[in-house]
N, C-alpha and C positions, 0 to 999 in steps of 0.2 A: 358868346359863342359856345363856351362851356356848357352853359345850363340849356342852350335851343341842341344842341348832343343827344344831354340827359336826358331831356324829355321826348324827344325823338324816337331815344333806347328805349324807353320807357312804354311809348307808346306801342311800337311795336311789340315787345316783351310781352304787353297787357293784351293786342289781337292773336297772337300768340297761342297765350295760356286761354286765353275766353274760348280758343278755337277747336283745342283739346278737351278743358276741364271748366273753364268759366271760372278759374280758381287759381289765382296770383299769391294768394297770399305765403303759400307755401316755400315761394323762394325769396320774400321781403322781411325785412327785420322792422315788425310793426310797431315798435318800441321806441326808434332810432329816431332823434330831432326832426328830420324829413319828416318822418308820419305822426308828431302828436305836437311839436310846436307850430309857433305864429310869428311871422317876418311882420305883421301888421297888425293894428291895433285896429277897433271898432270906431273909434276916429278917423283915423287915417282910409275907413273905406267911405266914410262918410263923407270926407272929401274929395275922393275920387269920383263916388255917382255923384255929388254934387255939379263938377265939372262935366259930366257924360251930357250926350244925346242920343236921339234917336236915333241920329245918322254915324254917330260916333259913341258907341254903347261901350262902358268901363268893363276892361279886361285885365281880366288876374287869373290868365292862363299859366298853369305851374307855381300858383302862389301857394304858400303855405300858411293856413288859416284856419287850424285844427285848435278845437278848444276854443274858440272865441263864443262868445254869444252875440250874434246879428239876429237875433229875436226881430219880428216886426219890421225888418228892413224892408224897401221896396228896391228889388234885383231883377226886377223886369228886362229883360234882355239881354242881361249880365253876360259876358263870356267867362266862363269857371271850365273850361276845358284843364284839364290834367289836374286841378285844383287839389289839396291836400285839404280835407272839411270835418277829418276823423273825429269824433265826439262833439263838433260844432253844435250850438243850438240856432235853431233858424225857425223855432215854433211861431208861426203868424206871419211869414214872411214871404213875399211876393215874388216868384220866378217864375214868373209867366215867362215863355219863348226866350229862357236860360238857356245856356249850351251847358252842358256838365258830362260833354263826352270826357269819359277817361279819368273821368274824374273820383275819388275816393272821400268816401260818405260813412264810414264808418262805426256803427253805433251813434248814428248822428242824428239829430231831433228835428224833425221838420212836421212836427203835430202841427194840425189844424193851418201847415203851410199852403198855397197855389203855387201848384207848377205847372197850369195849361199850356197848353202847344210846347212843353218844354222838351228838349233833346236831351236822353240818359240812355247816349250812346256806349258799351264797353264800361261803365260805371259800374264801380264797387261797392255796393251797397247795403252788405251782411248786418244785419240785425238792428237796424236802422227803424226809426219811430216815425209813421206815418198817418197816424190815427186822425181820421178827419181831414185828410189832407185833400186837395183836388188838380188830381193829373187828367183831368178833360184832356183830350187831344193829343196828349203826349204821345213820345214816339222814347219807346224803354225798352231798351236794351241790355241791362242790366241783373246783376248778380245781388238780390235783394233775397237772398237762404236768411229764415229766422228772420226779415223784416214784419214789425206790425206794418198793416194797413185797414183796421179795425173801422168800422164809417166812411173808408177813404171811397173817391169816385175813379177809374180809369176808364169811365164812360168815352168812348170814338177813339179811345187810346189802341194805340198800335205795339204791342207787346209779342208778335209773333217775329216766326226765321224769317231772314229775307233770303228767300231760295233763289236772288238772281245773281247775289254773291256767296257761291259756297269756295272760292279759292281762302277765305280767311276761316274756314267752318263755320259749323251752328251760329251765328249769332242769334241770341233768341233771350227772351227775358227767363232766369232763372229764379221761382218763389218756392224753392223747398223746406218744407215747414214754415211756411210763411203765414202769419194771424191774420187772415180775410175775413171774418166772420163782418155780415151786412155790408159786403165792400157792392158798389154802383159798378158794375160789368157792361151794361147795356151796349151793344151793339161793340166793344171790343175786341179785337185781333189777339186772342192766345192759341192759337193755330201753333203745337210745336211746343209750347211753352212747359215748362218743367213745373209740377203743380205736386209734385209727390210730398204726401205727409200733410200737403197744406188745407186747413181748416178755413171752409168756405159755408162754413155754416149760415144761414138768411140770406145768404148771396141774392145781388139782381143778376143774370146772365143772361138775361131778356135779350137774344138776337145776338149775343157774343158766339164765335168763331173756337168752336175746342176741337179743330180739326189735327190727329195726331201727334194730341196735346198728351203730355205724360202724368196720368191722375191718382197712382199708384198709393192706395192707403189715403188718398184724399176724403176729406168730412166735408160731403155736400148734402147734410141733415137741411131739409127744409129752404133748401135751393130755389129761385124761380127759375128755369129753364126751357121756356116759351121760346120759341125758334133759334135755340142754341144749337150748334151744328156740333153733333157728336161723331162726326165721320173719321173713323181710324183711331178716337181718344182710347189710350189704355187703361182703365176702367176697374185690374187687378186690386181686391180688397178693397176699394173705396166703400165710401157708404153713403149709399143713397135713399137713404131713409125720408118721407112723407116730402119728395118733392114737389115743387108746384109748377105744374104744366108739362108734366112728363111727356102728356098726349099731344100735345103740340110742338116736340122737341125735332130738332131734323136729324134724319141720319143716327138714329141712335140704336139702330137694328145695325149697322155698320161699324158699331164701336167695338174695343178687343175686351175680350176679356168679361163680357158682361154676365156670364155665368160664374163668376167670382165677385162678383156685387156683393155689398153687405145691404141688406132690404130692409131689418128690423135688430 
């Protein structure tokens, strides 16, 4: 009863703070047993998906599992809701249609991971290794400041606000100063999305959504941007140097700021 409280408080606290700042960390003591130990061993999760199904998918909602290495795991459908994953290694590891709302990621390695169709709802995600990874379809929610996502795909992924619940605010994925360089954008929802500082250098954004998307000091050097929706993006100092398909871009005579473009 104690611990379904905590993470209750928890959760809350975390809609909270996302809904002001996107930014929990300021009142958590990220040192503290909670956030860097492990209640469970790499065995012991190995006998938990063992026993799972489809119909009955293994849940380690509120587990604490920072520091372990599940390299190469298959977590397909995992519930990791509120999870503690802070410096977790999880390079090669399968989360396809994971839940990982609320869940804390920490400086966490998930190179060369699949998280298709996965949910990174309210997820804490600061400075997290993504390189190569594939969030096809996902639906990210999340506070990913200073993550790489270097090769990564968020191709059909859903990273924008959802304007039909603002009683909790902004919820919207946060990538500030975030390593995008050759990330897979295609047809993507960053509509809203916090992109300031972040280097999007080779980017695909073929047909991705940057509607009042915040671009501010963004490096989009050599971008493809082939029916990217630029309508309302703030566009303050970025640099948009030898992009490709500017002339086919929508909406980009409706972006802010595009007299403070850097062009060369």
């Amino acid at each position: 009863m104690k611990r379904t409280v905590a993470l209750t408080t928890l959760g809350f606290a975390l809609v909270a703070t996302m809904a002001s700042a996107q930014d929990m960390m300021r009142d958590v003591d990220l040192t503290s047993p909670a956030m860097v130990s492990a209640e469970m061993s790499r065995q012991d999760i190995e006998a938990v998906l063992a026993k799972a199904s489809a119909g009955a998918p293994a849940d380690f909602t509120g587990t604490r599992l920072s520091g372990l290495d599940l390299s190469g795991l298959d977590l397909s459908g995992v519930v990791l809701r509120a999870a503690r994953l802070n410096k977790t290694k999880l390079g090669g590891a399968r989360l396809d249609r994971a839940i990982l709302d609320q869940a804390w990621l920490l400086d966490a390695d998930l190179t060369g991971a699949s998280l298709k169709g996965a949910n990174l709802f309210a997820a804490q995600m600061a400075r997290a290794h993504l390189d190569g990874a594939d969030l096809t379809g996902a639906r990210i929610a999340a506070d990913l400041s200073g993550a790489s996502l270097v090769g990564a795909s968020i191709a059909d992924a859903n990273l924008g606000a959802d304007m039909r619940n603002q009683s909790m605010g902004l919820m919207r994925a946060v990538l500030r100063s975030a390593k995008l360089e050759r990330l897979n954008a295609r047809n993507a929802d960053l509509s809203r999305v916090d992109l300031e500082f972040a280097s999007l250098r080779g980017a695909d954004l073929t047909g991705a959504s940057l509607r009042n998307a915040q671009l501010g000091g963004a490096d989009l050097t050599g971008a493809t941007v082939i029916d990217t929706d630029f309508d309302g993006a703030d566009l303050t100092s970025a640099k948009l140097i030898a992009p490709i398909g500017l002339d086919r871009a929508k909406n980009f005579d409706k972006a802010k700021n595009r007299e403070r473009l850097i062009r060369q």
